[in-house]
C-alpha positions in Angstrom: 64.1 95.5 68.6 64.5 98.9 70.5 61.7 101.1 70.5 63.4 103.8 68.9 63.5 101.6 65.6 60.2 100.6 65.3 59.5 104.4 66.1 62.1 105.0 63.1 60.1 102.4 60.9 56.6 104.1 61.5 57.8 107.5 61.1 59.7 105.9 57.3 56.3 104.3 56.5 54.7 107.5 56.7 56.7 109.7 54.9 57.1 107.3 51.6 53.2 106.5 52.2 51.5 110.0 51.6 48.5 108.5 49.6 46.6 111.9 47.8 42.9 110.2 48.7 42.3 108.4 52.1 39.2 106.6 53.1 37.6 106.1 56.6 38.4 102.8 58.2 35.4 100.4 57.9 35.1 99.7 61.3 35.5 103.2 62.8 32.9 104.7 60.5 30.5 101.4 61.2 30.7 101.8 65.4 30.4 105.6 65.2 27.2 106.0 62.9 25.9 102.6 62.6 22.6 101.0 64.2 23.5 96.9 65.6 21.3 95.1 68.0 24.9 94.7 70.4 26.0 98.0 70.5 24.6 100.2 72.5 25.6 103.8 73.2 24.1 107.7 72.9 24.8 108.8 70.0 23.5 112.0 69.9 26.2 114.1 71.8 29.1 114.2 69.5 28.9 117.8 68.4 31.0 119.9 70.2 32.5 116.4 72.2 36.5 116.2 72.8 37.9 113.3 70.8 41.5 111.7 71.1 42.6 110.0 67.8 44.4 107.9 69.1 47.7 106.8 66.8 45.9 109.1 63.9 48.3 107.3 61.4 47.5 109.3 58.2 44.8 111.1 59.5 42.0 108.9 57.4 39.3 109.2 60.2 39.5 113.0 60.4 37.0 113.7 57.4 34.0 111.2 59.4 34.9 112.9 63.2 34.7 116.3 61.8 31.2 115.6 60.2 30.4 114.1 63.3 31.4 117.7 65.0 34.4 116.5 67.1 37.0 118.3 68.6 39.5 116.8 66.9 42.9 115.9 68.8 45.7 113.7 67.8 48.2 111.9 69.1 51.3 109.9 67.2 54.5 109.1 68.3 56.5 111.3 66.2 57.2 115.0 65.6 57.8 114.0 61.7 54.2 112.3 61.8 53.1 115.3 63.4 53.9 117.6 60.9 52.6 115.0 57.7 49.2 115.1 59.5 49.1 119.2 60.0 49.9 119.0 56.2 46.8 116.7 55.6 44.5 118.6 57.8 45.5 122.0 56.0 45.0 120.2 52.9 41.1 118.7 53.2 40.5 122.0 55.7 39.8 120.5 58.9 41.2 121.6 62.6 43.3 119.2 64.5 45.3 119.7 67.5 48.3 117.5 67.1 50.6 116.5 69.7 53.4 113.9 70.5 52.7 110.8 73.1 52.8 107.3 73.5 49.8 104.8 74.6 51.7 104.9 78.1 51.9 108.3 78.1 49.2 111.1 76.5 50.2 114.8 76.9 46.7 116.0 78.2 45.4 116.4 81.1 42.8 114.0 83.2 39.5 113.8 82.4 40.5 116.1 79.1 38.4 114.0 76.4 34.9 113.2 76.2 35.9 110.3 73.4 39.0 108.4 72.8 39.4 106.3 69.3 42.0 103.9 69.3 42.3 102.6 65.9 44.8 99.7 66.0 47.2 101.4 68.6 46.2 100.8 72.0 48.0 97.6 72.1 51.0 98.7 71.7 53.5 97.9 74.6 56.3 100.1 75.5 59.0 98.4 77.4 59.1 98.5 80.6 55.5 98.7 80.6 52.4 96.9 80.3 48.8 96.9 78.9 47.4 98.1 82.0 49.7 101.1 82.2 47.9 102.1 78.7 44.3 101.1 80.1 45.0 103.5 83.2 46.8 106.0 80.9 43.2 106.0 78.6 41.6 106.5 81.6 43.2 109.0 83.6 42.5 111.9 80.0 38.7 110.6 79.5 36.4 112.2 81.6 34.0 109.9 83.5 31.2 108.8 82.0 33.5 109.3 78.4 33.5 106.7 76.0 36.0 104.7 74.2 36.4 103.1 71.0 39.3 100.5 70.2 40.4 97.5 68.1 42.2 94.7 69.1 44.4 92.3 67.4 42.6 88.7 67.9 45.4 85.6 67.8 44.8 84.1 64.8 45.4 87.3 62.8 48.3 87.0 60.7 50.6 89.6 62.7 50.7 86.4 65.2 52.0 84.2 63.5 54.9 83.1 65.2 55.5 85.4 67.9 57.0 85.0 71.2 55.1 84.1 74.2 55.4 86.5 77.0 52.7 87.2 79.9 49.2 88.0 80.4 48.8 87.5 77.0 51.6 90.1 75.7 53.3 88.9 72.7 56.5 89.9 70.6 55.8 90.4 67.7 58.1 88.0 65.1 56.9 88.2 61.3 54.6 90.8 60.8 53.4 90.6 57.3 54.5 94.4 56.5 57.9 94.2 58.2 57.0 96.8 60.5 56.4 95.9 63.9 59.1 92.7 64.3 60.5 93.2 67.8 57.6 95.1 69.2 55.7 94.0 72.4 51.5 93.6 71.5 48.6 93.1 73.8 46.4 90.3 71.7 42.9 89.1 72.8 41.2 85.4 72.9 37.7 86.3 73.8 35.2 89.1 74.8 35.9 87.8 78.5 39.5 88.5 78.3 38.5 92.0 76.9 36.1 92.8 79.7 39.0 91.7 82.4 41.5 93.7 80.5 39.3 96.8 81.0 37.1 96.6 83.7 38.9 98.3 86.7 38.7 101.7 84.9 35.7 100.9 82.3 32.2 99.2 81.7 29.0 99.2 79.7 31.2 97.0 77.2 30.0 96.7 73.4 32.2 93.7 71.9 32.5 92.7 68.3 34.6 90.5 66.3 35.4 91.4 62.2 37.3 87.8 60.4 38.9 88.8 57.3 41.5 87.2 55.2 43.0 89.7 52.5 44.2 87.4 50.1 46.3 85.2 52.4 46.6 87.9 55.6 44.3 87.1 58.2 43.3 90.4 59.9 40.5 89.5 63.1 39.8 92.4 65.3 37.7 92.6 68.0 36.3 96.2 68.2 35.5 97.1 72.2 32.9 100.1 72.9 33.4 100.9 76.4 32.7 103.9 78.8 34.7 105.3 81.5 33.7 104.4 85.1 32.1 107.1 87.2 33.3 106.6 90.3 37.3 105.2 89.6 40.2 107.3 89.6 42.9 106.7 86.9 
């Protein structure tokens, strides 16, 4: 499947979607403001901290970042998804900078962001690309020292099931359980090592967990990374 059609897909899913009430995802608001003997990061310098949401989506994390007191800026991969999330922000009153991108390529400059969240989007893989071009992309707009917060799809999650083998552990994706993503080219994840090779020439300090859930017959297993950009790399 082109990328234009799964962009076409997306931008359909959003406009029919338009819930009225959106909650937080679980994980996001559990790494951000929770206390866990593995994770390990300052907490204490969010206000007034520049923070890339990453493939907003609906714009559900915006109510927890601003009551953190982020900056907030957006990034999805449509000018139609754009303009549903400036809707939502006007309507729950919070400021978002809004722009269009892709995970290979964010319209900001380097070392713009003291935060990036990347909530279920970073392993997405254009053609013609690969993960690494989005790892060095992440990089190049967080400033050094920045940190970044991302899930990853684990291989026995149901959005696997079946797909096509490709290279260093990119997969096509072949019957996705929502009938969104067939077609599209995913980064999936075996183990924390994996992650920490995956990342490690441009980040370290790694946090690593894993969430196992099966939603009445969809498996979804994340790993959630919490990593910090290298000081002394350029992207």
């Amino acid at each position: 499947m082109k990328q234009e059609n799964v962009d076409c897909s997306y931008t359909a899913f959003h406009k029919k979607q338009r819930p009225r009430n959106l909650y937080p995802t679980e994980w996001v608001l559990r790494t951000l403001q929770g206390k866990y003997p593995g994770l390990s990061f300052d907490k204490s310098k969010y206000v007034g901290g520049r923070m890339l949401d990453m493939g907003f989506g609906d714009g559900r994390n915006w109510p927890v970042l601003n009551d953190l007191g982020f900056e907030i800026h957006g990034v999805e991969i449509s000018e139609d998804i754009l303009a549903i999330g400036r809707e939502r922000a006007s309507q729950i009153g919070i400021p978002v900078t809004l722009k269009v991108g892709r995970n290979n390529s964010i319209p900001y400059n380097n070392s713009f962001f003291d935060y990036i969240l990347a909530c279920h989007s970073c392993y997405y893989v254009d053609g013609g690309t690969s993960f690494d071009d989005n790892v060095k992309e992440y990089a190049r707009v967080l400033r050094p020292g920045g940190w970044m917060f991302a899930s990853l799809p684990e291989k026995h999650s149901s959005i696997c099931d079946g797909m096509h083998q490709l290279s260093d552990g990119h997969v096509e994706i072949t019957k996705d359980p929502w009938g969104l993503r067939n077609g599209y080219v995913f980064r999936i994840f075996e183990s924390e090592d994996e992650i920490r090779n995956a990342f490690s020439g441009y980040f370290d300090s790694f946090s690593i967990g894993l969430c196992c859930d099966n939603y009445f017959g969809i498996r979804i297993n994340l790993y959630i990374a919490v990593c910090r950009r290298k000081e002394n790399v350029i992207a």
